[in-house]
C-alpha positions in Angstrom: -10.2 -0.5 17.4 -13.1 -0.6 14.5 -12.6 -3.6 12.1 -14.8 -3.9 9.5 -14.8 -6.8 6.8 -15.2 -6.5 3.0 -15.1 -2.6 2.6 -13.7 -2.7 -0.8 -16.7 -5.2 -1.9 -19.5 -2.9 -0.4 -18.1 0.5 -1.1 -17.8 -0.5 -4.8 -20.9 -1.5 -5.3 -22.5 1.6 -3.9 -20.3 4.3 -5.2 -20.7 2.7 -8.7 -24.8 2.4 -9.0 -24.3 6.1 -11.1 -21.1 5.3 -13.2 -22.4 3.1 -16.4 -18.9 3.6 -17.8 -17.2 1.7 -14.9 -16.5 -1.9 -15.6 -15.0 -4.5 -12.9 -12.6 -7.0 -15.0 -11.5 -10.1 -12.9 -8.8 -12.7 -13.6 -10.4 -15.8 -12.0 -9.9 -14.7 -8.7 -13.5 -12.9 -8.0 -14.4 -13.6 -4.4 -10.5 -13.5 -3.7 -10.2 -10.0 -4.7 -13.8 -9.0 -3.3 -15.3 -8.3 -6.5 -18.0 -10.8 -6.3 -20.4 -8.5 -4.8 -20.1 -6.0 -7.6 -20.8 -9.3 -10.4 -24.0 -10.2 -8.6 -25.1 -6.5 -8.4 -24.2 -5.7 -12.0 -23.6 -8.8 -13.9 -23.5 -6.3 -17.2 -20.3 -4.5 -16.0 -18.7 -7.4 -15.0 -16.1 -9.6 -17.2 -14.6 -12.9 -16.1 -11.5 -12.9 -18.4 -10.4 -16.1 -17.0 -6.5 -16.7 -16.0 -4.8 -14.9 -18.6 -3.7 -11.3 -17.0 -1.9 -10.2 -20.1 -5.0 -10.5 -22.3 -7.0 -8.9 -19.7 -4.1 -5.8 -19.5 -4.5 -5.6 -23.2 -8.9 -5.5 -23.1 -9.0 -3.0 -20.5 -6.7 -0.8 -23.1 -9.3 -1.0 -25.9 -12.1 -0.5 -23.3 -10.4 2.7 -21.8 -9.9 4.0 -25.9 -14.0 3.8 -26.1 -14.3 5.7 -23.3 -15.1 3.3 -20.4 -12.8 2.9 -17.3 -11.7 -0.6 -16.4 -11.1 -1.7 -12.9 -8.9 -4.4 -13.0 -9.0 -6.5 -10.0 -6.1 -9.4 -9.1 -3.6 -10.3 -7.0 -0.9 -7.5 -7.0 1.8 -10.0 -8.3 -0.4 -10.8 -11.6 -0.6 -7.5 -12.5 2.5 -6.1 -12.7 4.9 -9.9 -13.1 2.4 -11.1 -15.6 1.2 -7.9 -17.7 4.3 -5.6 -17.6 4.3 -5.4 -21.4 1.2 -4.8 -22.1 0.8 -2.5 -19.1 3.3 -0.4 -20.3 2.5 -0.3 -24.2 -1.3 -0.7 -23.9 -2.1 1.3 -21.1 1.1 3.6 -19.7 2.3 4.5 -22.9 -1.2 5.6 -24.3 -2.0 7.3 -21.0 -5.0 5.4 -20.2 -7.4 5.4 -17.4 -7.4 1.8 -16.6 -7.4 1.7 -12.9 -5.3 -1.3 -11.1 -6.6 -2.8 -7.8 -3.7 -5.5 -6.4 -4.8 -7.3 -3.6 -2.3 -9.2 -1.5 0.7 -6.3 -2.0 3.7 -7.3 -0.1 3.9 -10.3 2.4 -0.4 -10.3 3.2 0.0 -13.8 2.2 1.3 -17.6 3.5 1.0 -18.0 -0.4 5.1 -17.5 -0.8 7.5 -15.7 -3.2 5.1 -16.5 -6.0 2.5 -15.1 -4.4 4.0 -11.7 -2.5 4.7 -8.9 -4.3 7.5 -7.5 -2.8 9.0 -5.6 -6.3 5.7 -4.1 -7.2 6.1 -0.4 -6.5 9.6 -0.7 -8.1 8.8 -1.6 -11.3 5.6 -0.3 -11.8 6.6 3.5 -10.8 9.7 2.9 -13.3 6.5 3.5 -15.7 6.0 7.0 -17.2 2.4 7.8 -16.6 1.4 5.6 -13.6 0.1 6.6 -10.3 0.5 4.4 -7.4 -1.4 4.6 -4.2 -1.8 2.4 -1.1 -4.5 2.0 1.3 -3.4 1.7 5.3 -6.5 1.2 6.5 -10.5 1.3 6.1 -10.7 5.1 5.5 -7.7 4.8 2.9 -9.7 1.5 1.6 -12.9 3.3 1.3 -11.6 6.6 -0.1 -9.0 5.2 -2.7 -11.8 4.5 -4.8 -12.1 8.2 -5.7 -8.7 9.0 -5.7 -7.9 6.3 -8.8 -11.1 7.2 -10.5 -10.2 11.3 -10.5 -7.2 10.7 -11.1 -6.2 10.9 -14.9 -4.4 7.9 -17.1 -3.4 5.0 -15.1 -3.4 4.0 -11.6 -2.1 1.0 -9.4 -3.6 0.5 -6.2 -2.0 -2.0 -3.1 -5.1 -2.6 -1.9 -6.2 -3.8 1.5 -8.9 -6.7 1.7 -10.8 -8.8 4.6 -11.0 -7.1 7.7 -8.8 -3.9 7.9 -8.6 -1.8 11.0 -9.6 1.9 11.0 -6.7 4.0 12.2 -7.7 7.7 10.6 -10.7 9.4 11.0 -13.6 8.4 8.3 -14.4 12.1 7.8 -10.7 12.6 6.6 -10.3 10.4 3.2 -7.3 9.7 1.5 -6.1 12.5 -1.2 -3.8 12.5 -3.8 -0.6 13.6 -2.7 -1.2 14.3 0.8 0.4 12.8 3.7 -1.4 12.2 6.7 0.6 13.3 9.7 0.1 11.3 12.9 2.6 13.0 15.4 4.9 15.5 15.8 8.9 15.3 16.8 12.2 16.7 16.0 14.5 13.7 16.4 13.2 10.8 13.8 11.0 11.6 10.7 9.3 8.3 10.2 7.5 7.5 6.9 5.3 4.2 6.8 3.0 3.0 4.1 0.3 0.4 3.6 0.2 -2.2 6.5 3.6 -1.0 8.1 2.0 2.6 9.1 -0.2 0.5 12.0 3.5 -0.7 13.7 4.3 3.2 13.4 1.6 4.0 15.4 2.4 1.6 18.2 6.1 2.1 18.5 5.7 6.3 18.2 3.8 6.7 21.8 6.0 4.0 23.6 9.4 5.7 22.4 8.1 8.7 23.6 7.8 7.5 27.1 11.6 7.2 26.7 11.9 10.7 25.7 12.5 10.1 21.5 9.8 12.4 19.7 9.1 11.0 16.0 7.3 13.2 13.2 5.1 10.3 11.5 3.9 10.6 8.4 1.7 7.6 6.6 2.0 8.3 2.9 -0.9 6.7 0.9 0.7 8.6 -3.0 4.0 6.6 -3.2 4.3 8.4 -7.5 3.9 11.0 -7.5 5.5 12.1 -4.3 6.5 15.9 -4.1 6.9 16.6 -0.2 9.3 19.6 0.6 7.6 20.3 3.8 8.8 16.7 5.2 12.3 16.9 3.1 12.6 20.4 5.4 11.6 18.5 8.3 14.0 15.6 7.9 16.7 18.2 7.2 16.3 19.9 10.6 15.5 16.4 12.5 18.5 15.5 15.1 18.8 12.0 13.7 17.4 11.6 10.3 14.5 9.9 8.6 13.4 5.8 9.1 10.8 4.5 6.6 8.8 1.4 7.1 7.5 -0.4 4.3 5.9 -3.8 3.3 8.0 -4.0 0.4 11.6 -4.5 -0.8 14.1 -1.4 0.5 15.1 -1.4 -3.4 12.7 1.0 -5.4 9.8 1.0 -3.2 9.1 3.8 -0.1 12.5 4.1 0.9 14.1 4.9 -2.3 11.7 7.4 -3.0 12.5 9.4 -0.2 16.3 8.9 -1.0 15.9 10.4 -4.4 14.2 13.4 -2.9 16.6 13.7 -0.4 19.8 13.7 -2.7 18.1 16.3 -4.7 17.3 18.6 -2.3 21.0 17.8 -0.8 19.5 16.7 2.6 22.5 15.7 4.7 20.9 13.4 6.9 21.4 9.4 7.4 18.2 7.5 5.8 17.6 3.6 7.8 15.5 1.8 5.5 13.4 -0.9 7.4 11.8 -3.2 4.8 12.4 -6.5 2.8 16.3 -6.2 2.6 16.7 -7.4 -0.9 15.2 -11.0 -0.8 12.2 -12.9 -1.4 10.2 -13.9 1.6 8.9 -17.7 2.4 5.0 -18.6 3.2 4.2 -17.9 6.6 1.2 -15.9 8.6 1.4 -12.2 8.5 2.2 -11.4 12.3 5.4 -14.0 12.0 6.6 -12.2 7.9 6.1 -9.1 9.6 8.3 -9.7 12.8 10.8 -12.4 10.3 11.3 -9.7 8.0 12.2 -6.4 10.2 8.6 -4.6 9.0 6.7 -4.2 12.7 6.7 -2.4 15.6 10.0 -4.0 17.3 11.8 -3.9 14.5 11.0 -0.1 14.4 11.8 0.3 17.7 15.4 -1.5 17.7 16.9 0.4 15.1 16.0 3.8 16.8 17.7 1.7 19.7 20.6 1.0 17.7 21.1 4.6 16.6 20.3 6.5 19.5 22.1 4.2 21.7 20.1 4.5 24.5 19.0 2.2 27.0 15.4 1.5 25.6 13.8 -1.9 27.3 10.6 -2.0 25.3 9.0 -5.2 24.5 5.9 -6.2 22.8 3.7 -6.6 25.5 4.4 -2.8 26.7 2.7 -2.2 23.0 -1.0 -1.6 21.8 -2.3 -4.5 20.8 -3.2 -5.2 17.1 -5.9 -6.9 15.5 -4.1 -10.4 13.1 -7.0 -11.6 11.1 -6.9 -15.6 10.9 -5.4 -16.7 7.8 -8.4 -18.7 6.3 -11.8 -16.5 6.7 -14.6 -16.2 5.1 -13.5 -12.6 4.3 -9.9 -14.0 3.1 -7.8 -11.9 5.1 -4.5 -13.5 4.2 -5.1 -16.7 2.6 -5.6 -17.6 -1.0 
């Protein structure tokens, strides 16, 4: 498996050199967030705006009305706990193209509940206006870039940071509103997002040797999210639709796909595998994920649980995945 370090850092820099109207705005967390490298390369588009989020929210408003597009870049919990107000009247409500980067989204961190955001997609996709994406990997990390930027008004990104693995093809970049489909199968539809679509892609091919084909999607648009074609496929699937998410089950992946669901009068079970309605403690990311029901196993024991069959899969019978160490100098996880 490729990893590469610091994509977000180096991909700015170079896909900004022709766009005088982008400006990087950090809230004292520059390096953490890998916007240092855009500062030193264009110290005249760059704004330290100290710790005070809300104030920052507010700027990037007035700089959006002139006709420059802010990239906001923090820790995903600062955005949306700290700024929800002036999110929503100085940037939502005026249809603004400030564009969001959170770093950090869901458990990436030993940091703790004050540090995880676990409610993010929830509240912010209760906003009118707001798009919200999330990167999986270092294609999605690379390409997201262009998504937010051609993408009119708002945007929130969960963002990836550090060394992220590449699972998709670098010729095939993240687009709005697309799904990526990553196998085919008539008895689960599986939907993953962010860091949880990785632990898709190792329990898939290991079920199957058991003889349980999943359809796996990895969806990168979490709002808006208009998918008939996998609402049809869930509707025909023998045993319903599982999604995987580094997030709360309340308002983030899985509810999304319930809403659609009940509209289109899909009768088939939903499992939601995800944070079940609680905040999570500081910890490394490997021992969150497996804590908190949001990897591989846990994937694999509920489709054990509802088939019923005699699956005996344990982690060593799985592809191996790359845990960056907590304290780099690329800041996978830490603070």
């Amino acid at each position: 498996m490729e990893i590469l370090s610091k994509i977000h850092a180096r991909r700015l820099v170079e896909w900004s050199k022709d766009k005088p109207e982008v400006y990087l705005l950090s809230a004292d967390l520059t390096s953490s967030c890998e916007a240092d490298l855009f500062r030193d390369t264009y110290p005249e588009r760059f704004l330290s705006m100290g710790i005070a989020e809300q104030n920052m929210l507010s700027f990037a408003g007035g700089m959006a009305r002139q006709g420059l597009v802010p990239f906001i870049h923090t820790f995903a919990v600062f955005i949306y706990r700290r700024a929800y107000d002036q999110i929503a009247m100085s940037v939502a409500y005026p249809n603004l193209p400030v564009k969001m980067f959170g770093f950090l989204p869901g458990i990436l961190t030993p940091g703790g509940a004050t540090h995880q955001a676990v409610e993010d997609i929830s509240v912010m996709r209760s906003l009118p206006n707001v798009t919200i994406l999330e990167s999986g990997d270092a294609t999605d990390v690379e390409s997201v870039i262009d998504v937010a930027y051609n993408t009119p008004g708002p945007v929130y990104v969960r963002q990836l940071r550090g060394e992220v693995p590449r699972l998709f093809d670098a010729g095939e970049p993240m687009k709005l509103g697309v799904a990526r489909k990553l196998s085919s199968g008539r008895d689960f539809i599986l939907l993953t997002s962010g860091i949880c679509t990785e632990e898709g892609m190792r329990a898939v091919p290991a079920l199957r040797d058991y003889g349980i084909k999943i359809a796996h999607y990895h969806i990168s648009t979490l709002k808006p999210f208009d998918q008939p074609r996998i609402i049809r496929e869930i509707a025909a699937s023998k045993y319903g639709a599982i999604t995987l998410e580094n997030h709360s089950v309340i308002g983030g992946l899985g509810t999304i796909v319930a809403e659609k669901m009940a509209e289109a009068a899909c009768g088939k079970p939903l499992f939601r595998l995800g944070l079940q309605d609680t905040f999570a403690h500081g910890a490394s990311r490997r021992y969150l994920m497996r804590e908190y029901g949001i990897d591989a196993m846990a994937l694999i024991e509920k489709v054990k649980e509802i088939t019923d069959k005699p699956i005996k899969i344990t982690e060593s019978d799985l592809t191996e995945t790359y845990t960056p160490a907590v304290h780099s100098t690329a800041k996978a996880e830490a603070l």
